[in-house]
C-alpha positions in Angstrom: 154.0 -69.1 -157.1 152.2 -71.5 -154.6 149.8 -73.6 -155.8 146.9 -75.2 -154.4 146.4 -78.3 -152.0 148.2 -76.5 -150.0 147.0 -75.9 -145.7 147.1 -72.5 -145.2 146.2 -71.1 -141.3 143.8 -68.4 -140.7 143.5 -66.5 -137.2 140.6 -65.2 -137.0 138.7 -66.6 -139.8 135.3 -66.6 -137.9 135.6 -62.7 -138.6 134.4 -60.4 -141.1 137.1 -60.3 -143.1 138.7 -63.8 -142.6 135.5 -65.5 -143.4 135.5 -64.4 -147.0 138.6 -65.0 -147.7 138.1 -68.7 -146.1 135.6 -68.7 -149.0 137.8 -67.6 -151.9 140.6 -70.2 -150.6 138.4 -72.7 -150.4 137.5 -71.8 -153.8 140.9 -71.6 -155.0 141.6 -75.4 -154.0 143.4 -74.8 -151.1 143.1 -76.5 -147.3 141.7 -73.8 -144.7 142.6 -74.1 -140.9 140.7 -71.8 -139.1 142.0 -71.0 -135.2 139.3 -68.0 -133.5 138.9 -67.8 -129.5 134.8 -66.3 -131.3 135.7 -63.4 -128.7 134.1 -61.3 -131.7 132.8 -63.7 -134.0 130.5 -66.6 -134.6 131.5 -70.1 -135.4 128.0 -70.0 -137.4 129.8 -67.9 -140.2 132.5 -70.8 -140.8 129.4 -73.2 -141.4 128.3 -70.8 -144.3 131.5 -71.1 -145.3 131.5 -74.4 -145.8 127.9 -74.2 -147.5 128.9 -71.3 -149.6 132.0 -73.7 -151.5 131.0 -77.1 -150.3 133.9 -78.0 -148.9 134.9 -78.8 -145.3 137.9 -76.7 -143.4 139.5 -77.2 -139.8 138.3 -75.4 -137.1 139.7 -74.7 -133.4 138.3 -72.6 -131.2 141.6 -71.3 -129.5 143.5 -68.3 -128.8 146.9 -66.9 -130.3 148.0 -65.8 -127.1 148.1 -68.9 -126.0 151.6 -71.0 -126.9 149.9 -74.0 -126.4 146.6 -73.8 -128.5 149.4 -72.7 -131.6 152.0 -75.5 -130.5 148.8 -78.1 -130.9 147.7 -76.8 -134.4 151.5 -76.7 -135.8 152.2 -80.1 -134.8 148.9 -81.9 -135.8 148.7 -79.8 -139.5 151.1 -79.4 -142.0 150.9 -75.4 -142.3 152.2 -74.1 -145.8 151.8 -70.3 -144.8 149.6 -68.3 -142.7 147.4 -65.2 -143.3 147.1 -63.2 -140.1 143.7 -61.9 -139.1 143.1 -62.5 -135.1 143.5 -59.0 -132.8 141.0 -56.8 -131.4 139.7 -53.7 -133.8 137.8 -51.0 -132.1 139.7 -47.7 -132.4 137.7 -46.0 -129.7 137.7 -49.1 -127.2 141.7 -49.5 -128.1 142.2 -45.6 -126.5 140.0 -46.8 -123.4 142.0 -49.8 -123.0 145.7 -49.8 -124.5 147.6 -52.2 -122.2 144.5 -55.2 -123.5 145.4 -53.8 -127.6 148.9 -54.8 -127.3 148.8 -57.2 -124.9 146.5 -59.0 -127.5 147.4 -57.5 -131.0 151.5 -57.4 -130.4 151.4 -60.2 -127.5 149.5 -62.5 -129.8 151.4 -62.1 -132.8 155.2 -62.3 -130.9 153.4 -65.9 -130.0 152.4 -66.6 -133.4 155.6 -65.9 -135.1 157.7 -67.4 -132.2 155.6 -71.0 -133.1 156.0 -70.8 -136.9 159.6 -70.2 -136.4 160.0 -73.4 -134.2 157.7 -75.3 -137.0 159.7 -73.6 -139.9 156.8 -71.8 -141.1 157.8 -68.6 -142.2 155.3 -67.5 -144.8 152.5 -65.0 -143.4 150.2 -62.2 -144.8 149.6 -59.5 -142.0 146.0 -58.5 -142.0 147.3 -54.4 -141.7 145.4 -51.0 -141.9 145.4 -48.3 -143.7 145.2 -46.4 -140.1 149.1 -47.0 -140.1 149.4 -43.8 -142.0 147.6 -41.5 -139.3 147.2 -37.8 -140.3 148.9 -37.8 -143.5 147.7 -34.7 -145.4 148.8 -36.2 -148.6 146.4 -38.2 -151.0 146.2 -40.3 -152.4 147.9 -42.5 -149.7 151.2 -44.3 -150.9 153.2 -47.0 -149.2 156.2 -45.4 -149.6 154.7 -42.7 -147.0 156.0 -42.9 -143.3 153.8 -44.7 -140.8 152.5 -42.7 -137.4 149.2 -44.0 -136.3 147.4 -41.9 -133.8 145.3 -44.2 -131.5 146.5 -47.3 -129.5 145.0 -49.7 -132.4 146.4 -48.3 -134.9 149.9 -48.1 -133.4 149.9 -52.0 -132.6 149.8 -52.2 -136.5 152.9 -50.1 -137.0 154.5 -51.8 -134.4 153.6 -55.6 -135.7 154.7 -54.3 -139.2 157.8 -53.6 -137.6 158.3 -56.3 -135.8 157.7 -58.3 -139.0 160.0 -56.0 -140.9 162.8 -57.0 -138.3 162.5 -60.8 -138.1 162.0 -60.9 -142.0 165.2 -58.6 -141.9 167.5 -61.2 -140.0 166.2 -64.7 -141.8 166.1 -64.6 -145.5 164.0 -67.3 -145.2 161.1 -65.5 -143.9 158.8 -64.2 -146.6 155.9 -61.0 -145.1 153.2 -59.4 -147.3 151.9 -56.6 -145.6 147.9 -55.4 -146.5 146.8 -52.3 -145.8 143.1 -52.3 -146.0 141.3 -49.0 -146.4 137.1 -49.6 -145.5 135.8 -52.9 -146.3 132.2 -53.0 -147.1 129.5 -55.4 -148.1 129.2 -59.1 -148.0 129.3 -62.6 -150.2 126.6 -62.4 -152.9 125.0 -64.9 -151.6 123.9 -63.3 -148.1 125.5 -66.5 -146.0 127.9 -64.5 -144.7 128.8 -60.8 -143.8 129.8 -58.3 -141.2 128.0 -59.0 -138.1 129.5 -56.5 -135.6 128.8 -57.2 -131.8 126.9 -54.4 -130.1 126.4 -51.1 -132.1 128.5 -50.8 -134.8 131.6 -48.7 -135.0 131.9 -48.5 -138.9 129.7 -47.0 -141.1 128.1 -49.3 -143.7 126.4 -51.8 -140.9 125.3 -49.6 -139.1 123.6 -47.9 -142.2 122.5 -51.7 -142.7 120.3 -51.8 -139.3 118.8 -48.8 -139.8 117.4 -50.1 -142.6 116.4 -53.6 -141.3 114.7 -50.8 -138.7 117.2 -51.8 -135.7 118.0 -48.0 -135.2 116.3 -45.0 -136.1 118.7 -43.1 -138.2 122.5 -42.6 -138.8 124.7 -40.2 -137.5 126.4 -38.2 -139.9 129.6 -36.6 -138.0 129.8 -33.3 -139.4 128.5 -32.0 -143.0 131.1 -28.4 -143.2 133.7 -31.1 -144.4 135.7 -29.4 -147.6 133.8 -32.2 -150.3 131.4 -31.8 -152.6 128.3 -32.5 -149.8 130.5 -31.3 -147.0 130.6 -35.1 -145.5 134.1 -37.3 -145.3 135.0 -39.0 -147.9 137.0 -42.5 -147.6 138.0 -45.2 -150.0 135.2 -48.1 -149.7 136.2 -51.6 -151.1 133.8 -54.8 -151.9 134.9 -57.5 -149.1 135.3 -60.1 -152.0 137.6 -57.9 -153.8 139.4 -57.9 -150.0 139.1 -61.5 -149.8 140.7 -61.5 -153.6 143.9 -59.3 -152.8 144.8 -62.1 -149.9 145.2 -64.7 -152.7 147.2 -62.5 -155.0 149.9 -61.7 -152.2 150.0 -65.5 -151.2 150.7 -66.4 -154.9 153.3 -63.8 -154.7 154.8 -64.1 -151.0 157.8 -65.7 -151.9 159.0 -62.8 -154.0 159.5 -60.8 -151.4 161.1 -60.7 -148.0 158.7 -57.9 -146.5 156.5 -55.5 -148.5 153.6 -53.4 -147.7 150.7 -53.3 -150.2 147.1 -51.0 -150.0 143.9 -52.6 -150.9 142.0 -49.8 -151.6 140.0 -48.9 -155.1 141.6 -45.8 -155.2 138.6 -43.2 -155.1 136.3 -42.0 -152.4 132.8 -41.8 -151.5 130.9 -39.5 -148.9 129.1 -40.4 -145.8 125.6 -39.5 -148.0 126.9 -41.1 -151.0 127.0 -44.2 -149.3 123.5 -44.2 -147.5 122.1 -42.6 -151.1 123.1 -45.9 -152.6 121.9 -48.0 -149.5 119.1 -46.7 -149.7 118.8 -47.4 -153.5 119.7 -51.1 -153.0 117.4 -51.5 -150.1 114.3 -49.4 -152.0 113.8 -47.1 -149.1 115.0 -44.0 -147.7 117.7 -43.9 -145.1 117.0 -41.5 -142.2 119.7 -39.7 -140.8 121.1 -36.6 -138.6 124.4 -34.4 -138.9 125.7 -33.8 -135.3 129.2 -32.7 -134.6 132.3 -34.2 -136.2 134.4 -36.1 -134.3 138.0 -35.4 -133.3 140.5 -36.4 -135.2 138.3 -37.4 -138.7 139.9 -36.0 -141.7 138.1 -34.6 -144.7 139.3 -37.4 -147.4 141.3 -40.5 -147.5 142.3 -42.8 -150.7 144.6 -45.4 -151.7 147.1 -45.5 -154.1 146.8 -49.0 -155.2 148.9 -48.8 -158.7 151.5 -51.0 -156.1 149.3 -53.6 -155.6 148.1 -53.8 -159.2 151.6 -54.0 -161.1 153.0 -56.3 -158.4 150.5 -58.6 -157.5 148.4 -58.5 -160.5 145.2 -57.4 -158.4 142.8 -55.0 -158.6 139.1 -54.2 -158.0 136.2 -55.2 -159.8 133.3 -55.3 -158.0 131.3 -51.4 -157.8 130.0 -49.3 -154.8 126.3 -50.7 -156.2 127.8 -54.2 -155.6 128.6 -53.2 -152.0 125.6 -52.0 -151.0 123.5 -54.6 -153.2 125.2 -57.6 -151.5 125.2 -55.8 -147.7 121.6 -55.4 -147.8 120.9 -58.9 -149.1 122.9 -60.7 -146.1 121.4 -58.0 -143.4 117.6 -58.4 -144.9 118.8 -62.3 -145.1 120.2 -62.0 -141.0 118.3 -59.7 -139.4 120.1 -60.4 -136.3 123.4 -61.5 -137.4 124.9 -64.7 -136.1 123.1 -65.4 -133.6 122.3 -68.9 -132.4 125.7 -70.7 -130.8 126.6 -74.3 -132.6 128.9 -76.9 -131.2 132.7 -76.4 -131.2 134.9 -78.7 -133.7 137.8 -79.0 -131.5 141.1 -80.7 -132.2 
């Protein structure tokens, strides 16, 4: 088990995602290097960061498709491990432009990998999706189900698992904990820092979020003849701390394994008007909204099974669907308009 002091590398960290779990490293005593070309994030967030713990991390705006910008952090910081974040995300921009997705998502991690192997750094957590599965008509979702994703983003995941699977395959010495994420939601409970998506938001919960703060009229809810309870989709929802949380377990635990997939899921699912129904509880108003059609290729229900992840990592969720929407609302009421003032860049 790896202790702290240690100088762990984030790509990506300005994001969503990779800026909580910069807090709850941080928090956990270890060193944070943060490497983000801001392409879809805010250096701001990384500030909050730091006023969240108190504590200082490394930050370099750079890009991990670029050799150089990797060859420069390797050589100047001692790099224990590395949790892998940085790749583009939209599903629906990823089928309007593949060639960019793995150009980007695969191109940027063969560069990654290629410069921890010249540095000896062969520890990395692989920021994965539960998208990997595509269509699977079982539930609740397993690991040791096969992977077949059915859009171009969700196929650069398969293939970077498998291209992880294969180097970790050949060189004992490499050690790869895959996370699955299901739907991340919410914020740190302190409204510094949450999602801030660029333009309109593909994902559910912020977008529920700005109508509230009154930035739209009213959600779209794709489809109600769904077979659930109240005919909406149904998805497994998970607090972004308890996220940020499951990254430290499978660092603590990367060395026992070679390569191994985990979900980070809660393992239950809540509709589309469950979720605006306790939005609109934790903001004290009602949440407008409007079925229109459903859109191809949604499915009715999708759940982890995340017994793996608690038996093997010793992790698991804590933090309720109230804390979700609680915490979202404070850091959208908190940010009205996100991150958006640009600060200077700390470069090496």
């Amino acid at each position: 088990m790896i202790s702290a002091g240690l100088t762990i590398l984030v790509t990506g960290g300005a994001g969503y995602i990779g800026s909580h779990t910069c807090v709850t490293l941080l928090e956990q005593g270890f060193d944070v290097v943060v490497v983000d070309n801001l392409s879809n994030a805010s250096e701001e967030s990384l500030k909050h960061v730091q006023t969240i713990t108190g504590k200082t991390l490394k930050f370099v705006k750079g890009d991990i498709c670029n050799s150089n910008d990797l060859e420069q952090i390797f050589s100047h910081y001692k790099i224990y491990a590395v949790i892998h974040f940085a790749g583009l995300k939209a599903v629906g921009e990823s089928v309007q432009k593949p060639l960019e997705y793995y150009e980007n998502n695969v191109g940027g991690t063969v560069a990654l990998l290629k410069v921890m192997r010249s540095h000896n750094v062969k520890r990395i957590v692989f920021s994965s999706s539960a998208c990997v599965y595509g269509m699977q008509q079982t539930l609740p979702l397993v690991e040791t189900l096969p992977t077949a994703a059915v859009n171009p983003y969700g196929h650069t995941k398969v293939v970077i698992e498998q291209m992880l699977a294969s180097v970790a395959a050949i060189d004992p010495e490499w050690h790869v904990v895959l996370l699955r994420y299901f739907n991340p939601i919410g914020a740190h409970p302190s409204g510094l820092i949450g999602e801030d998506p660029l333009g309109i938001p593909n994902n559910l919960l912020p977008y529920v979020a700005q109508v509230a703060i009154g930035r739209h009229d009213h959600v779209r809810v794709f489809g109600n003849d769904y077979p659930t309870p109240d005919g909406t989709g149904k998805r497994d929802y998970i607090h972004v701390m308890d996220l940020a949380e499951g990254h430290i377990a499978a660092l603590k635990h990367i060395d026992e394994y070679s390569c191994e997939a985990f979900n980070l899921g809660t393992g239950k699912s809540t509709s589309v008007l469950e979720i605006i129904a306790a939005f609109g509880k934790a903001c004290k108003k009602d949440i407008p909204y409007k079925v229109v059609d459903r859109r191809a290729g949604d499915v009715a229900e999708c759940y982890a099974s995340a017994e793996k992840a608690k038996n093997l990592l010793k992790w698991e969720t804590s933090r309720s669907l109230d804390d979700m929407c609680e915490s979202a609302w404070k850091w959208q009421s908190m940010n009205p308009k996100g991150f958006h003032s640009e600060k200077d860049i700390i470069d090496l």
